[in-house]
C-alpha positions in Angstrom: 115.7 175.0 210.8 112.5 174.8 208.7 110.2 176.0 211.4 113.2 178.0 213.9 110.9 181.2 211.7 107.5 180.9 213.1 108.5 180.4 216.8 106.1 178.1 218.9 105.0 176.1 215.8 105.7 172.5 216.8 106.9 170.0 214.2 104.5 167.6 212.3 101.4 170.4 213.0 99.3 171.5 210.6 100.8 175.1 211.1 104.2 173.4 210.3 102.9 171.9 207.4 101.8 174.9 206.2 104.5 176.5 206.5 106.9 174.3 204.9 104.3 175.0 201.9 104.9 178.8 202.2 108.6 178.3 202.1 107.8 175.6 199.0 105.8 178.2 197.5 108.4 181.2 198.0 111.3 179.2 197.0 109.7 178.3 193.7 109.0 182.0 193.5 113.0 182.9 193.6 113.7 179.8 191.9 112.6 181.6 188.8 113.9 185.0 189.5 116.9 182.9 188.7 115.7 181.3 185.6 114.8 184.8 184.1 118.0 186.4 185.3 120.3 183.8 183.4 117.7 182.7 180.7 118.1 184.2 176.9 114.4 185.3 177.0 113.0 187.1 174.5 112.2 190.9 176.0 108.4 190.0 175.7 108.6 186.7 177.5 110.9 187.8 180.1 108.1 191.1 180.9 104.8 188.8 181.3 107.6 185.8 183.5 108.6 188.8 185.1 104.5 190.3 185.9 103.5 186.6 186.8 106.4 186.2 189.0 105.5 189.0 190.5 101.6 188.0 191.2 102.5 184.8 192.2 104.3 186.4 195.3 101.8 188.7 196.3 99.6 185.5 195.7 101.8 183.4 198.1 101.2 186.3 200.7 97.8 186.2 200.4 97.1 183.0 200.7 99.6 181.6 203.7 99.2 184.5 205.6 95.3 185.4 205.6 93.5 183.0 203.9 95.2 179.7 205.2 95.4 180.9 209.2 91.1 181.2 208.7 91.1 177.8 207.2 89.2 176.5 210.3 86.4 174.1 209.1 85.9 175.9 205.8 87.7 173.3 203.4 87.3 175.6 200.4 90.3 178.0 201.4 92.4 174.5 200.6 90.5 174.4 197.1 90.9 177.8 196.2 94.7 177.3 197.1 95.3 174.8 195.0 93.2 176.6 191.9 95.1 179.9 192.6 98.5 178.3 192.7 97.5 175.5 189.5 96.8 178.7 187.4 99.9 180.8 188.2 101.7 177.7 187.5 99.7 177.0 184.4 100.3 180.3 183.0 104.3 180.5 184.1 104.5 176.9 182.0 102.8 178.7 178.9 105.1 181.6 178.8 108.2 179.7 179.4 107.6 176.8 177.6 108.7 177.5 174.7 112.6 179.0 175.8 112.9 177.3 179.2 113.0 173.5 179.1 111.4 171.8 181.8 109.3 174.4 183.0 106.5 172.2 183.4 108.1 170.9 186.8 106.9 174.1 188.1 103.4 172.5 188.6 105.6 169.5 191.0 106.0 172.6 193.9 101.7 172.9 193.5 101.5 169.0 194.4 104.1 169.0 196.8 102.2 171.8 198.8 98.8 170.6 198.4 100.1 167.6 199.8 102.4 169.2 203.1 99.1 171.2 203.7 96.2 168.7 202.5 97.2 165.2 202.9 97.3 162.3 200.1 93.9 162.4 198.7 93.5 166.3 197.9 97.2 165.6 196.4 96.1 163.0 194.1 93.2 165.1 193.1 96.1 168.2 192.8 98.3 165.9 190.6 95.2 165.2 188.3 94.0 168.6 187.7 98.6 169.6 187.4 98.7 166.7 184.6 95.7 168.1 182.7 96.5 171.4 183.1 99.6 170.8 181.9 98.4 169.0 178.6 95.7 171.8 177.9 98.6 174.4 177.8 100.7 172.5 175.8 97.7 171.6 173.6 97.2 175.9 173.5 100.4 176.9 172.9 102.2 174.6 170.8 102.6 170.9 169.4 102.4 168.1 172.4 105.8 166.9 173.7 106.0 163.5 172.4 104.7 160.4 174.4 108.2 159.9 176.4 107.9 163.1 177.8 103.9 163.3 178.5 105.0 159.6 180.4 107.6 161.0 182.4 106.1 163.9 183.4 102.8 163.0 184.0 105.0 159.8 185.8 106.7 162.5 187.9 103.3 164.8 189.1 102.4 161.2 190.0 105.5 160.2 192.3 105.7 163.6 193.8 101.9 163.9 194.3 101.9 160.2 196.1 105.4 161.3 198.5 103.9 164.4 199.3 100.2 163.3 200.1 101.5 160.4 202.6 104.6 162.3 203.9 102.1 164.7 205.1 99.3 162.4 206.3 102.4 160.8 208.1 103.1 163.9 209.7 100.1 164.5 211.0 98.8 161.4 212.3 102.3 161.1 214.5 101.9 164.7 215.6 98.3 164.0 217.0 99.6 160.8 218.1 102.2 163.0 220.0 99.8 165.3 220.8 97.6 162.7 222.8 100.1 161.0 224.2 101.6 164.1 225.7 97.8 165.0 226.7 97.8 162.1 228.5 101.0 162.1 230.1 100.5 165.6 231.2 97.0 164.8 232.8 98.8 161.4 234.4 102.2 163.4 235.8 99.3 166.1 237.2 97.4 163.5 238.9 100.5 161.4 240.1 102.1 165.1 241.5 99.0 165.6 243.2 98.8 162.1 244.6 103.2 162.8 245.7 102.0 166.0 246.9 99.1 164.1 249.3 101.2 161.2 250.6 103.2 161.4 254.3 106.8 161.0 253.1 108.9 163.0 250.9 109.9 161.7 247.5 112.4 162.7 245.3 112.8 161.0 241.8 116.3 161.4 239.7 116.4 159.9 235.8 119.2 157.5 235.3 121.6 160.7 234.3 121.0 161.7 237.9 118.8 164.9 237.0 115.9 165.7 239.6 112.7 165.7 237.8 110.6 165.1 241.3 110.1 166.8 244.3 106.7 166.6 246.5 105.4 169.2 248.6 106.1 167.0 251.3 110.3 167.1 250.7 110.1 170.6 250.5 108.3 171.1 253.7 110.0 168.0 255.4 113.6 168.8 253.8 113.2 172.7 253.7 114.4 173.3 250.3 111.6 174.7 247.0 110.6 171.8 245.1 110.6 174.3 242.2 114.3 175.1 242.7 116.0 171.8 242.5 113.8 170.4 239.2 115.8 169.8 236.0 119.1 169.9 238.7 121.8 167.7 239.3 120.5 165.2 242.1 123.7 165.7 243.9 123.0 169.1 245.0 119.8 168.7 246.1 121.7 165.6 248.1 124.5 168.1 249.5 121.7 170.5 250.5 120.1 167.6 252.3 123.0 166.2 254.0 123.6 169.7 255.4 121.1 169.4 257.2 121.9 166.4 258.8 123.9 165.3 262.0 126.3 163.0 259.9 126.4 164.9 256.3 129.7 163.3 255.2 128.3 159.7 256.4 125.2 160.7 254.2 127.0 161.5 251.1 128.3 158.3 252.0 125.5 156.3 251.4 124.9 157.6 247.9 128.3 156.4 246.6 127.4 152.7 246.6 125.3 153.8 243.6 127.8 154.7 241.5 129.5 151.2 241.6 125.7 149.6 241.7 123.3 152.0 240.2 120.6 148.9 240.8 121.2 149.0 244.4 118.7 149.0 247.3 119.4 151.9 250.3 117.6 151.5 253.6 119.2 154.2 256.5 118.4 156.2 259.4 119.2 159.5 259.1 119.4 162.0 262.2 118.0 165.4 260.9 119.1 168.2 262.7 117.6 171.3 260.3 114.6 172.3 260.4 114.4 170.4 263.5 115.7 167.0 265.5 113.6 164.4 263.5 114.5 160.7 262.8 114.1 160.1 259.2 113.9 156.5 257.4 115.3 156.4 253.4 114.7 154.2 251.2 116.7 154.9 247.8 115.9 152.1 245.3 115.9 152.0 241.0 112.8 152.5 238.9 112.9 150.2 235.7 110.8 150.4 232.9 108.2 147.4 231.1 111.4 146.1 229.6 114.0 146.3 232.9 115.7 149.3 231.9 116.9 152.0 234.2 115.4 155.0 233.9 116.0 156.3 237.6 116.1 156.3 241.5 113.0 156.9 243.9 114.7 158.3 247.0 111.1 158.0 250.0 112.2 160.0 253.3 109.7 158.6 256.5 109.6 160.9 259.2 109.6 158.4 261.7 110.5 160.3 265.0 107.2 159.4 266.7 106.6 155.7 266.0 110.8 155.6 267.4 109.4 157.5 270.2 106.7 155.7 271.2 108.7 152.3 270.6 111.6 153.7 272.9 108.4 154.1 275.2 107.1 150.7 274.4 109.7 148.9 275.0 110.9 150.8 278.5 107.2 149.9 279.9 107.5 146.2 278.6 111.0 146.2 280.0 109.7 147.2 283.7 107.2 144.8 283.2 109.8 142.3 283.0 112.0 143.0 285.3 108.7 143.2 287.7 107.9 139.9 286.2 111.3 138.6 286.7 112.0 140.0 290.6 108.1 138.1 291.3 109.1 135.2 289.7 112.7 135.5 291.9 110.6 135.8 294.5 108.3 132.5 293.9 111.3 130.3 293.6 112.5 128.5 296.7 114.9 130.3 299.1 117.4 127.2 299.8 118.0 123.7 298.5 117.2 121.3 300.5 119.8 119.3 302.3 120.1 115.4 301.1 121.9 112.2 302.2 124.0 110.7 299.7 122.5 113.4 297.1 124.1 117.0 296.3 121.6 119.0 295.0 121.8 122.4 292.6 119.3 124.7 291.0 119.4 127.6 289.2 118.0 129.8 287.4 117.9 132.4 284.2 115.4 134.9 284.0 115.3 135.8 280.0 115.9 138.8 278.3 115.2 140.9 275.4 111.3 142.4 274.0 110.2 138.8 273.4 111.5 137.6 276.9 109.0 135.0 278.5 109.2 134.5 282.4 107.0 131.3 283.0 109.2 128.8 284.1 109.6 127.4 288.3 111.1 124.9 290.1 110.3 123.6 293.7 111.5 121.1 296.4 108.2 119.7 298.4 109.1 117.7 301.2 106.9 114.3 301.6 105.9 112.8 304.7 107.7 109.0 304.3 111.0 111.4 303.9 111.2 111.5 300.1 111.3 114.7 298.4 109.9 115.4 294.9 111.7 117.7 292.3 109.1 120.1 290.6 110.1 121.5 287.5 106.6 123.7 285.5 106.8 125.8 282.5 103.9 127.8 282.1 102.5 129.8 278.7 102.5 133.3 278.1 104.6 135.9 279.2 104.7 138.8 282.1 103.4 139.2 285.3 100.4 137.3 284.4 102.7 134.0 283.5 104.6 134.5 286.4 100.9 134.2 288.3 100.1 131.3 286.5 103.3 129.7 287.9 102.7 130.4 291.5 99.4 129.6 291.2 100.9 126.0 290.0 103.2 125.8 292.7 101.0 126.2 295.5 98.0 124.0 294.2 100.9 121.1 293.5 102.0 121.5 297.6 98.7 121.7 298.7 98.1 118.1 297.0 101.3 117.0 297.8 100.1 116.9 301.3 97.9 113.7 300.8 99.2 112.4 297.6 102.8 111.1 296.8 102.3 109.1 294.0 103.7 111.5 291.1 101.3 109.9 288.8 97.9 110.6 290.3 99.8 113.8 291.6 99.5 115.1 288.4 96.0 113.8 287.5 94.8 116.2 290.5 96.6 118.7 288.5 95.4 118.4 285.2 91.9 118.2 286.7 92.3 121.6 288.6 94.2 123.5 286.3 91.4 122.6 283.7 88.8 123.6 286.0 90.3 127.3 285.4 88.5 127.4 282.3 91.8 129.4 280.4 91.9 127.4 277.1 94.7 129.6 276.3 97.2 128.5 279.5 98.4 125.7 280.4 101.1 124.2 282.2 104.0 121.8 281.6 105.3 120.4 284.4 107.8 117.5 285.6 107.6 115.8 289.3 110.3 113.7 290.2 109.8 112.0 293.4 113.1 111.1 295.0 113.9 108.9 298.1 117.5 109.7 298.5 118.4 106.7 300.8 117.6 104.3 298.1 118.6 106.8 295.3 115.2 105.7 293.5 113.4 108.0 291.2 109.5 108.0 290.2 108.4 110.7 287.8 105.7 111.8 285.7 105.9 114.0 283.1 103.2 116.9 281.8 104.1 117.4 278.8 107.9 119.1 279.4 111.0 118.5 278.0 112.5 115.2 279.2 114.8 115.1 281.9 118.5 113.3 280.9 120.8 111.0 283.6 124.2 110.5 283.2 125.6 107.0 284.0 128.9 107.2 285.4 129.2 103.5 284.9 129.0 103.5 281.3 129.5 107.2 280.7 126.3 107.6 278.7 123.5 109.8 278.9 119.6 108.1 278.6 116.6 110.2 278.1 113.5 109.4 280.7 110.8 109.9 278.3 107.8 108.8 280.3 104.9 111.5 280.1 101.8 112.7 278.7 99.9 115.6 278.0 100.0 119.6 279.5 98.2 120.2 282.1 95.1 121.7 281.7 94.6 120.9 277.8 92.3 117.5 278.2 89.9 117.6 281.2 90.3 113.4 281.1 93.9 113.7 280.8 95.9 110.6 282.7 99.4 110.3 283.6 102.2 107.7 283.9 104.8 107.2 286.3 108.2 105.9 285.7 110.9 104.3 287.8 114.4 104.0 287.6 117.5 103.4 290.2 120.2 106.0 290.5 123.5 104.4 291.1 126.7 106.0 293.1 128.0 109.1 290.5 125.0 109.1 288.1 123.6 112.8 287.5 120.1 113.5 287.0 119.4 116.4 285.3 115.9 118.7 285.0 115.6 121.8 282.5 113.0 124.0 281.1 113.2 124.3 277.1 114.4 127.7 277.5 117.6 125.7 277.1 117.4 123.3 274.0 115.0 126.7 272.3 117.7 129.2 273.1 118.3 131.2 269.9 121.3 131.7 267.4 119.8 134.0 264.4 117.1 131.5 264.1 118.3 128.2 264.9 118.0 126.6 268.3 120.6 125.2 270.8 119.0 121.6 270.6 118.5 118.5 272.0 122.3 117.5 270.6 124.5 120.5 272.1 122.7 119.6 275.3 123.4 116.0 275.8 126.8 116.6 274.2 127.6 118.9 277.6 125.8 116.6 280.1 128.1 113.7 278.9 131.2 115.9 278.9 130.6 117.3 282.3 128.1 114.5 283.7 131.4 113.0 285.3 132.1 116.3 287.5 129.9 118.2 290.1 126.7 119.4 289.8 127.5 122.4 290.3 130.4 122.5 287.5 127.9 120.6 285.1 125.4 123.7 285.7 127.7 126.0 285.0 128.4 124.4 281.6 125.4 124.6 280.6 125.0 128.0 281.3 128.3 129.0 279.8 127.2 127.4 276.4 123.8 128.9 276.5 125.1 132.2 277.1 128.0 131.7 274.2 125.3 130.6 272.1 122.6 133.2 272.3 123.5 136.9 271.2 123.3 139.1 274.2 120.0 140.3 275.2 118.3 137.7 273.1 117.4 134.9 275.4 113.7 135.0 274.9 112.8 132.3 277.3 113.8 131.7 281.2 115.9 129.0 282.3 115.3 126.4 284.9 118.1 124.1 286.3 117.8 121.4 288.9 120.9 118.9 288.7 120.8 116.0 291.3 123.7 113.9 291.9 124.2 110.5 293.8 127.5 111.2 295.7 130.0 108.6 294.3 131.3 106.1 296.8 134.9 107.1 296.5 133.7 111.1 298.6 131.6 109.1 300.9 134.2 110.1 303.3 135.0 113.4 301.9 131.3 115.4 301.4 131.0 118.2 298.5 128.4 120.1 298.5 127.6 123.1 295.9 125.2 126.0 295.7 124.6 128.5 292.8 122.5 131.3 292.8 121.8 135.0 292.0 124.7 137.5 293.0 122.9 139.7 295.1 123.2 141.0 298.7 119.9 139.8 299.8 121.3 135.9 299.3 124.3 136.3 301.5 121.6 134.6 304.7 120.9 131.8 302.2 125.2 131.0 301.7 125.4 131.1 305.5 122.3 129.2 305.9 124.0 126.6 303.5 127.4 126.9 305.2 125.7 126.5 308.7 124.1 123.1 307.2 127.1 121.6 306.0 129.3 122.4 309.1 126.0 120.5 310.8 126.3 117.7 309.3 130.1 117.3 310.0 129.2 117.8 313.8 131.6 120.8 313.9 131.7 122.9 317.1 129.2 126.3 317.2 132.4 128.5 317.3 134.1 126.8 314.9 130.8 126.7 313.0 130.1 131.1 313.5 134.1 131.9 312.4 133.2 130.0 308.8 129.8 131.8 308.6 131.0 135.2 309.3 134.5 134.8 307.0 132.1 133.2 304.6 130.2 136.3 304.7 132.4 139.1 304.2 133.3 136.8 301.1 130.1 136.7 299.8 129.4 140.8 300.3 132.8 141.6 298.5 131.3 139.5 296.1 128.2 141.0 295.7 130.1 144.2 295.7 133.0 143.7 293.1 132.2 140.6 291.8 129.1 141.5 289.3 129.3 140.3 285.7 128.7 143.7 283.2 126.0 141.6 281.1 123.7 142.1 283.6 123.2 138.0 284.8 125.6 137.6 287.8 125.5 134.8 290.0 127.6 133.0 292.9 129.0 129.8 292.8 129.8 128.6 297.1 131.4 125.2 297.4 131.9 123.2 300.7 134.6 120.5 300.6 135.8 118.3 303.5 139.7 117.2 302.6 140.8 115.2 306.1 140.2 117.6 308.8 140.3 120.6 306.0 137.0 122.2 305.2 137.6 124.1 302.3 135.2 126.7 301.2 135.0 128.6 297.7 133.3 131.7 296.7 133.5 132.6 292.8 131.9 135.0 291.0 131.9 136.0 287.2 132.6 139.8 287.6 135.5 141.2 285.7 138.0 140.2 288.4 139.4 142.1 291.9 142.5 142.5 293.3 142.4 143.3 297.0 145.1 146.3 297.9 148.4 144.6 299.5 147.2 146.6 303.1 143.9 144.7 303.1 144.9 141.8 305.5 145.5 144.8 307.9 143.3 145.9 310.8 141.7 149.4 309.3 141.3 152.4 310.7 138.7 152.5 313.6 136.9 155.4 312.0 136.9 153.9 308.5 133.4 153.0 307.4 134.3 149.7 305.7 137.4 147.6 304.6 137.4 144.8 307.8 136.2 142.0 305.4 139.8 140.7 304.0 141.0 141.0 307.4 138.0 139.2 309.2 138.4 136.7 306.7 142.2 136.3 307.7 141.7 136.5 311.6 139.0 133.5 311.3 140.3 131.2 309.2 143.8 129.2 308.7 144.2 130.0 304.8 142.7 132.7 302.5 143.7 132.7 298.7 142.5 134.9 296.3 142.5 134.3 292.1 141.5 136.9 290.1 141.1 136.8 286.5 138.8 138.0 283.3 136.5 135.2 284.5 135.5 136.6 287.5 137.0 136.4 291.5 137.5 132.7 293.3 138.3 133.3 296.9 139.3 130.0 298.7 138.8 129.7 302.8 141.0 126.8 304.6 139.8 126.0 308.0 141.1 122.8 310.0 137.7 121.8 312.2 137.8 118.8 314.6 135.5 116.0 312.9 134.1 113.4 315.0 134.8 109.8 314.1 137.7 111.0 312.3 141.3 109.8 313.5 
């Protein structure tokens, strides 16, 4: 109210000060206008209150208005203020004094605006020279007031002199203080705006009342919206205005309302702009505290981030081809059949991985020796890509070129270690298992390279045992050696080979493990091979979120055949679901219907009903993950070979009119009905876990009664 009359004066300045000590000075002025108007004065006294009453406000003019504005650095305008007002009040007291009690607290309005305009020390000076003053009148014009009342009023120049002189020192040390300190914040939010204004992403800053006090250059050009505009705004229309903007504005607004439950909340989002233009934006919305923890608002950041998305898309389509180049080469290293064993069934398979930190290294092999033993190669090689996949041919072949003079999988493997350290790669190196098998005697020598160890499952005692003879990776030590161990495999024991890319498969950080593995082997150890690999793939594939198996899988699972299906061979195969493989099942059919001594005829209306099983397969049998594969079983019940083709595709139920002989002129649709015409039973299960179709063919088996 004081200062609402002298518009831009700020409060506590020295202009304020002085003008509180006009209106001090005026209001003493009128004061006694008042005192004359109601006062019995004698006609004389009232004239010369009247006249100096009078002066006093042409004084008070004067002084605040021209003198006082051109105080500058000339400290006598202050002095000759106080001696101008000191003798108006001097001569007021000595007129009045003597009809008009307390008069003499006319000189307290001198003190108190000496002290609003010249601090405490001028004051006390002021007070001095009022209580002087005020004696030498009284001395001039009449007896001295009595002690009492010199005390008191001399007490009160005193007390009003002292509030005055520090309430006005007060006031202007706090309003330079102010001053500064909004000096200094100005200068700091011009340097920070300039800094917002020079940074890549857009930033908007609300106070905790949710009033936008911050807008960059950069959210105004990114955004299109006028920083200016939206300052001193709610925030939630300069939100509305952005999600407008956007693909999903409701999903956007949204966002926001988790605030209002938890206003200490951290927002991270994507946002699809679709105004100005397409862009892919990255918030981040989180509170700004002050030294003491206190809300005082939210930082919202906006990232255009619609190149780096675009180059990762790119990224990770040329790593992807990569892989999948990677993958089909590394298809293409691994052996095209198992090989076909006495008393031994014999599986492999294989995983290729998946996902952007897929590594394709891993390789098994089946090297035929010359005393008739056959030796299991299982390698895992570092790094990832093409070049890993390199590495591991380059592995395979140097292991069958030694092979050739060397069966002892010890010193097999010293040759190894020796060559692959001759490379001269300190950064690759190879781990890799050999298992020399003699499958007459079902004995088993191995070395290991620093690979997992391979499990056997003893269908005696139904335990599992590790074989943890090995050493070193290849290529690591140039004076590496090896040790080979030896152990019997009795009628129904399993043996089982694997890559780490099964114990290391992934679940949000934590592996599958040694544990889960050997759990499976011993539940499953007691069945087929072929049923025991596809356990462990099942789990593994449970296990790992899709797309996320970052390392390939290898597989070999060797099985003595127990004595009670001496009489009555099984034999299983597993591989990749794809049409290129349907030679390889007839090749593996052909072998088994060998090995029986079944007739050539007999032998060609298998392979070809086999066949059309296999491509209907291939065709409607392929799993929508992306990994398919085929599971064919031979089985010889009596005179009954019984052969199954399953596949893991979402399942297929032939029409009712397939059995039928087609049209002549139809361009496919024979297969059911080959399949019918060549063998004695066809069966087909379909369900969510893929298509089994069974083939029943009685074969005339020599020896057999």
């Amino acid at each position: 109210m004081i200062a609402r009359g002298r518009p831009g004066v700020q409060k506590g300045s020295f202009r304020w000060a002085a003008h509180v000590a006009e209106l001090t000075g005026w209001g003493t002025a009128l004061l006694i206008v008042a005192v004359l108007a109601i006062a019995d004065l004698q006609p004389s006294t009232f004239k010369q209150a009247l006249v100096l009453d009078a002066l006093l406000l042409v004084w008070l003019g004067v002084y605040f208005r021209i003198l006082l504005p051109r105080r500058g650095a000339r400290p006598w305008i202050l002095w000759l203020g106080v001696a101008g007002s000191l003798a108006f009040a001097s001569a007021i007291y000595g007129v009045l004094r003597g009809e008009v009690r307390s008069v003499q607290l006319v000189f307290v309005a001198v003190i108190a605006a000496t002290g609003l305009v010249g601090g405490l020390y001028p004051t006390l000076i002021a007070t001095a020279l009022s209580a002087a003053s005020y004696l030498a009148v009284a001395e001039l014009t009449g007896p001295l007031p009595n002690a009492i009342a010199i005390a008191l009023n001399c007490g009160i120049f005193v007390l009003s002199g002292s509030v005055a002189g520090l309430l006005g020192s007060e006031l202007r040390s706090h309003y330079k203080g102010e001053q500064e300190e909004h000096r200094l914040a100005t200068a700091v939010r011009h340097r920070l705006l300039a800094v917002l204004d020079a940074v890549d992403e857009a930033i908007v800053f609300r106070t905790s009342e949710g009033v936008v006090r911050v807008v960059n250059r950069r959210a105004g050009d990114l955004l299109e919206v006028d920083p200016e505009a939206y300052l001193g705004e709610p925030g939630v229309e300069l939100l509305r205005t952005i999600a407008r903007k956007t693909e999903d504005p409701e999903g956007f607004m949204e966002t926001f309302q988790q605030v209002r439950d938890d206003p200490l909340v951290e927002l991270r989002v994507q946002i699809e702009q679709i105004i100005p233009e397409r862009r892919q934006l990255r918030l981040y919305s989180g509170p700004a505290t002050d030294d003491a923890g206190e809300l005082v608002g939210r930082i919202d950041v906006y990232t255009d981030v619609t190149e780096a998305v675009a180059r990762a898309d790119e990224v990770e389509e040329l790593y992807e081809r990569a892989r999948k180049t990677a993958e089909s080469y590394q298809r293409g290293l691994l052996p095209e059949a198992v090989p076909s064993l006495p008393r031994v069934s014999l599986v492999a398979h294989y995983i290729p991985a998946a996902g952007t930190k897929a590594v394709c290294g891993d390789f098994y092999d089946f090297v035929s020796l010359s005393d008739g033993k056959v030796a299991l190669v299982l390698g895992d090689v570092s790094g990832i890509g093409p070049a890993a996949a390199n590495d591991a041919a380059l592995a395979r072949y140097s292991l069958k070129s030694f092979a050739a003079a060397e069966t002892d999988p010890a010193r097999l493997l010293d040759r190894m270690n020796a060559h692959v350290y001759a490379q001269g790669r300190s950064e690759r190196f190879v781990r890799m298992l050999v298992a020399v098998l003699n499958p007459e005697r079902a004995v088993l020598e191995y070395a290991n390279a620093g690979h997992v160890p391979p499990v056997v499952y003893r269908a005696g005692t139904q335990e599992v045992e590790w074989l943890g003879e090995g050493g070193i990776a290849l290529g690591v030590e140039s004076d590496a050696s090896y040790k080979a161990g030896v152990i019997d495999l009795e009628p129904g024991d399993t043996l089982v080979l694997y890559t780490d890319g099964v114990t290391e498969a992934p679940r949000f950080g934590r592996p599958f493990g040694q544990g889960h593995f050997m759990d499976i082997v011993k539940d499953y150890g007691i069945g087929s091979p072929g049923e025991l690999v596809q356990a462990i793939r099942r789990s593994v594939d449970a296990w790992v979120p899709d797309g996320e198996l970052r390392d390939d899988i290898a597989l070999l699972v060797c099985q003595v055949t127990p004595d009670t299906m001496l009489g009555e061979p099984v034999r299983e195969l597993v591989l990749p679901n794809e049409p290129s493989r349907i030679s390889e099942v007839r090749q593996f059919v052909a072998g088994f219907l060998a090995d029986l001594r079944v007739s050539v005829d007999v032998s060609s209306e298998v392979q070809l009903a086999v066949g059309e099983a296999v491509a209907n397969a291939c065709r409607h049998g392929r799993s929508p993950s992306g990994r398919s594969e085929l599971r064919v079983r031979c089985a010889l019940d009596g005179r009954r070979v019984e052969v199954t083709v399953a596949d893991d595709g979402p399942g297929y139920v032939p029409p009712a009119d397939s059995y039928e002989l087609p049209d002549r002129f139809a361009s496919g649709g024979r297969g059911l009905f080959l399949m019918k015409a060549m063998m004695d039973e066809v069966d087909v299960e379909a369900s969510d876990d893929g298509t089994v179709v069974t083939l029943v063919k009685t074969v005339e088996v020599p020896g057999l009664a």
